[in-house]
C-alpha positions in Angstrom: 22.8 27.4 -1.7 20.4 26.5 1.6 21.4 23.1 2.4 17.5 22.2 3.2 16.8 22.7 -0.1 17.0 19.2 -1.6 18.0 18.2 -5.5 14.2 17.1 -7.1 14.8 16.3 -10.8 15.6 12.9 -11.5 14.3 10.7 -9.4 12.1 7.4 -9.3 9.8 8.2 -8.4 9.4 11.8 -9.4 9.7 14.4 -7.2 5.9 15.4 -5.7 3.9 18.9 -5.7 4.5 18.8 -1.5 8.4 18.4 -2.0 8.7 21.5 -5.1 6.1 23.4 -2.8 8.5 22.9 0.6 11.7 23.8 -1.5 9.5 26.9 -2.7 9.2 27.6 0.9 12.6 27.1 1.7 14.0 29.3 -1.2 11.7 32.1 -0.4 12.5 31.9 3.2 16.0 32.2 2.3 15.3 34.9 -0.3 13.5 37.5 2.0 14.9 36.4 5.4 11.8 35.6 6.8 10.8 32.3 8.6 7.1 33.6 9.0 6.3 37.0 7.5 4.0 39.7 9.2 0.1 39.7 8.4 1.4 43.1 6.0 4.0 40.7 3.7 2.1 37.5 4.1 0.3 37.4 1.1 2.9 38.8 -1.6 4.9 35.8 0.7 2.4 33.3 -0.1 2.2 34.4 -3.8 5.8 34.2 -4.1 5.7 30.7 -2.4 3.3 29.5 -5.5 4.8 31.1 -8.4 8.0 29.3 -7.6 6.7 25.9 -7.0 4.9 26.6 -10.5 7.7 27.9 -12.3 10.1 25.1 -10.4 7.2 22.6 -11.2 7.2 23.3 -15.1 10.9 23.2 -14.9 11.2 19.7 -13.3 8.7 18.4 -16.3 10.7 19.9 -19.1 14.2 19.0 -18.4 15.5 16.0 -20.2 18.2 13.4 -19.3 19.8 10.3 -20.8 21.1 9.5 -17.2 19.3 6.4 -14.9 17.1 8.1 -12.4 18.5 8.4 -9.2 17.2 5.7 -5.6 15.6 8.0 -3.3 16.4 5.3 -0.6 20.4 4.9 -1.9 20.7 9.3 -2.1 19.0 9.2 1.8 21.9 7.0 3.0 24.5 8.4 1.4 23.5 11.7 2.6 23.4 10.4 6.2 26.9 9.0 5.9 28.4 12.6 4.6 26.2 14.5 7.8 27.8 11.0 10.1 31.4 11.8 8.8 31.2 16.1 8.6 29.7 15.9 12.0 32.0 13.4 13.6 33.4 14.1 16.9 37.1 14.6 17.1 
């Protein structure tokens, strides 16, 4: 899985339309292996980019959990520590 792509579903607050749209972005990046496609792919790129944040939008509002929603200020720091220790210097 890309790494940039970040977990959305269960947080307070709920994850926004900007962050489903930028993991859209990511996945289709990832998904045709382009960063930017040419003026020719562009638009069945930007299409793709929308059905997935709508299908990844509908999806986020339908699952159901009994579990606490998850600190968005707790998940950054523990994230940081796990890049701090992968990435420390021998």
């Amino acid at each position: 899985m890309c790494r940039n792509i970040k977990r959305l579903y269960n947080f307070d607050p709920p994850a926004t339309e900007a962050e489903v749209a930028a993991a859209a972005l990511q996945f289709v990046r990832k998904l045709s292996g382009f960063t930017k496609p040419s003026q020719v792919n562009e638009a069945a790129f930007n299409t793709a980019v929308d059905e997935v944040a709508a299908v990844s939008q509908r999806l986020l509002q339908s699952l159901q959990t009994q579990a606490k929603p998850r600190n968005r200020e707790t998940e950054a720091l523990n994230a940081q520590a796990r890049s701090a220790q992968r990435f420390k210097p021998s």
